[in-house]
N, C-alpha and C positions, 0 to 999 in steps of 0.2 A: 217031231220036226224042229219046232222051237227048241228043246234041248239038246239037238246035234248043231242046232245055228250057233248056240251060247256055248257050247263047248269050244267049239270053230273058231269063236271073236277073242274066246280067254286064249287059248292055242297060239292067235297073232300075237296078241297084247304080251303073255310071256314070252313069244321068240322077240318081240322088239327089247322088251326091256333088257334081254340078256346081250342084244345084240347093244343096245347103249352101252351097256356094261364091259363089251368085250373092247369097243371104242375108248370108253375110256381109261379101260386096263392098257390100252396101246398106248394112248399118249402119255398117261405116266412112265411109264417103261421108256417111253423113248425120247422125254424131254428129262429123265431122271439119266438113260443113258447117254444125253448131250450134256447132260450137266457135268456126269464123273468124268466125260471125255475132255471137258473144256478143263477141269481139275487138273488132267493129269495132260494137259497139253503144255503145260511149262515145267520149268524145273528154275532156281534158288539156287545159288553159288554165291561164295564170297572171294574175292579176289584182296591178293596183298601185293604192297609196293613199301621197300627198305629201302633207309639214305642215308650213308655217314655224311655230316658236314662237320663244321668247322666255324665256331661260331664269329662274327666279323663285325661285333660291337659290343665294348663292355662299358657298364654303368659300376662307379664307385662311388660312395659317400661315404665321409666321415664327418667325428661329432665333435665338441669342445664346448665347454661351460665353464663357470665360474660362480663359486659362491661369495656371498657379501650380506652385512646387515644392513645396506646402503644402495639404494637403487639405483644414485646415481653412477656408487664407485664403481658398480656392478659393469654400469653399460660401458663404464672408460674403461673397465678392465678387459671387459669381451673385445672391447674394437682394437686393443693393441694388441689381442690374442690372433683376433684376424688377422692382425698386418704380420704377424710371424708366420700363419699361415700360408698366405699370400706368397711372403719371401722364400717359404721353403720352396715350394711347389717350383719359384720363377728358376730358383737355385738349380733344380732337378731337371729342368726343361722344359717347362708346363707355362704357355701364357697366360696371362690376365684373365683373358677371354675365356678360355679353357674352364674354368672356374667358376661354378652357380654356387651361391652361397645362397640360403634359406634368410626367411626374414628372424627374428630374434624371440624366441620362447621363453617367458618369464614364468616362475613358477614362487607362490608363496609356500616357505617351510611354517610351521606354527610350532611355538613351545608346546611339549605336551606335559597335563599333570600326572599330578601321583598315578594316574591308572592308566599310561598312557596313551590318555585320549589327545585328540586335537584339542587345544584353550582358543580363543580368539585371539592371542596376542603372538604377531610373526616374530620368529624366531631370525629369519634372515631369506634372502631371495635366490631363487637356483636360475639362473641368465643360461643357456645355451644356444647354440648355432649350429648349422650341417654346411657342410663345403662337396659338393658334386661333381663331379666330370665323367663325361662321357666321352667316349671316344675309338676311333677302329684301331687306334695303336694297341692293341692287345697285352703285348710283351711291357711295352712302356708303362701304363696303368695296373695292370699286375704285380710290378715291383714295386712301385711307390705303395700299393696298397698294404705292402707288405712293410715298408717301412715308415711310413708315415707315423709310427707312433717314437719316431727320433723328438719327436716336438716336444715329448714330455721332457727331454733335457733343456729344452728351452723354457721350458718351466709351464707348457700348455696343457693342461688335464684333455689329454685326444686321444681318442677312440677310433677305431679303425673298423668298418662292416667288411663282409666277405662282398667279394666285386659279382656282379652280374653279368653273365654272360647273352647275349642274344643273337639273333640270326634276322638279318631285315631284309633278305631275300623269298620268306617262306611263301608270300602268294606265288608267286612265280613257279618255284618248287613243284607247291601244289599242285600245281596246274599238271607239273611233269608225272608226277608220284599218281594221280587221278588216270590220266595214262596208263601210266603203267598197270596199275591195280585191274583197270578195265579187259586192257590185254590179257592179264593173268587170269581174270574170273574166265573173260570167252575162252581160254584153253583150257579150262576145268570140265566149265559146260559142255563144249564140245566131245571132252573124252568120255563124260559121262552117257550124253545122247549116241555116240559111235557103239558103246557096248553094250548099250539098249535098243541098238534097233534104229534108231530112229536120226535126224538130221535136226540138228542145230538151227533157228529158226532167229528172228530179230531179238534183241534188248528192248524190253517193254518197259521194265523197271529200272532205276539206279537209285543209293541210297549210300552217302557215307556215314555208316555207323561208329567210326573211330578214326582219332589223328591224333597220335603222341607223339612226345619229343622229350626223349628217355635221354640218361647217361649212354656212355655208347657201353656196348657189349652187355645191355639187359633185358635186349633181341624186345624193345618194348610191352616187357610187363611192367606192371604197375608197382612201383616203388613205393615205399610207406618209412612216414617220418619216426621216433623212439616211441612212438607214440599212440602205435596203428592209423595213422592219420593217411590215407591215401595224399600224395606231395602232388600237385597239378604239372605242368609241364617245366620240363629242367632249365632252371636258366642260372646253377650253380657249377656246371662242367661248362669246358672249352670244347671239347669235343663232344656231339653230339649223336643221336642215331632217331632218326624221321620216318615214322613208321602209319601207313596207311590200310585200312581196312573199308571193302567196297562191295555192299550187297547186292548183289544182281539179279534180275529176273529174266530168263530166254523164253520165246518159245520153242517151242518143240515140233517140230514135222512126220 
C-alpha cells in the first residue's frame, strides 16, 4: 500500500516537473518568436538628394614681402609696397574697404656657418603682409586674382593664392536636400515592403551619415589630393555638386 502511495506521489512530482518544463519551453519560444518578429518588423534604407550650385562668394589673398638688413628700412619699405598695392587694386575697381590687409610678419634670417647651421648672428629680416578680399563679384575677383602679379613691374615681390570659392546659402540647402533624401529613402522603403508582402509603416529612425560638396561632375566621390590625402569639401571650383546621404529606419506592417 505504501509503495503504490510513493509511487503515485513520484508519478505527480514528474508529471509537474515536465509540465514546468513544457511552460517554460513555451515562453521561450515565444518571447524568442516576439523578439525575431520585432527584428524583422523594420527595414534600413538609405535615401540620396543631388544639387548643382554655383558658388556666390569668393575669398582671395595675396602676399608681398620685403627683405633688408635694417628693421626699420624693412617696415618703410613694406608700407610704400602697400600703398602700390592699395593703388592698384583702387586702379581695377576695388575700394579701400574692399581690402583686409594682415597685420605685418617679421621673420629673423641668420648667417649660417661652414656646416650650414643657423650662427646667432642675423643675417637680414624677411617683413611680409597678406592683402584679402572677399566678395560675391565672382567674375571681378577672379581676374584680378589672375593678374595681380602686374605689381611685380612695380617692383613688389607679390604673390598671388588660388581664390576660394564658397556657397553661404548651404543651411538652407540643407534643409531642402534633407527633403529630399527623406522622400527618396520612403520610396525605396516602400518598394521594398510592397514586394515583400508587407505595408510600409512610420520613420522611427533618421541619421545623416554624409554631406559633401564635390567638384561638379564627380557624382560625390571622394576626391584625393597628389598625395592620397582624402581633400575635405571643395571650395577650389565655381561650380559645385551637393550631395546628401540619409539613413533610414521604417517600420514594417
Amino acid at each position: 500500500m505504501n509503495e503504490n502511495k510513493t509511487r503515485f506521489i513520484g508519478n505527480i512530482i514528474v508529471a509537474l516537473i515536465l509540465s514546468i518544463a513544457v511552460i517554460i519551453a513555451c515562453f521561450i519560444g515565444v518571447n524568442g518568436l516576439a523578439d525575431f518578429k520585432s527584428k524583422k518588423n523594420s527595414i534600413d534604407v538609405r535615401g540620396y538628394a543631388v544639387q548643382q550650385i554655383t558658388s556666390d562668394l569668393i575669398v582671395w589673398t595675396g602676399y608681398f614681402d620685403v627683405q633688408s638688413i635694417d628693421l626699420k628700412d624693412g617696415y618703410n619699405r613694406l608700407e610704400a609696397d602697400k600703398e602700390k598695392v592699395k593703388k592698384y587694386f583702387v586702379e581695377n575697381g576695388f575700394k579701400e574697404e574692399d581690402l583686409v590687409f594682415s597685420s605685418i610678419s617679421t621673420k629673423e634670417n641668420y648667417v649660417l656657418n661652414e656646416y650650414g647651421a643657423n650662427t646667432n648672428e642675423i643675417a637680414n629680416y624677411n617683413l611680409s603682409q597678406t592683402v584679402t578680399i572677399s566678395s560675391d563679384e565672382i567674375d571681378k575677383v577672379t581676374e584680378i586674382s589672375r593678374n595681380a602679379t602686374e605689381l611685380l613691374n612695380e617692383g613688389v615681390q607679390f604673390q598671388s593664392y588660388a581664390p576660394e570659392y564658397h556657397y553661404t546659402k548651404l543651411a538652407d540647402l540643407k534643409v531642402t536636400m534633407l527633403a529630399e533624401a527623406s522622400k527618396d529613402a520612403t520610396n525605396r522603403a516602400k518598394v521594398i515592403a510592397e514586394n515583400a508582402g508587407s505595408k510600409l509603416g512610420d520613420l522611427s529612425h533618421a541619421h545623416i551619415s554624409d554631406m559633401k560638396i564635390t567638384p561638379l561632375y564627380t557624382n560625390g566621390v571622394d576626391y584625393y589630393d597628389g598625395y592620397g590625402y582624402r581633400l575635405g569639401n571643395d571650395i577650389a571650383s565655381l561650380e559645385k555638386e551637393v550631395s546628401v546621404v540619409l539613413n533610414c529606419t521604417f517600420e514594417i506592417k
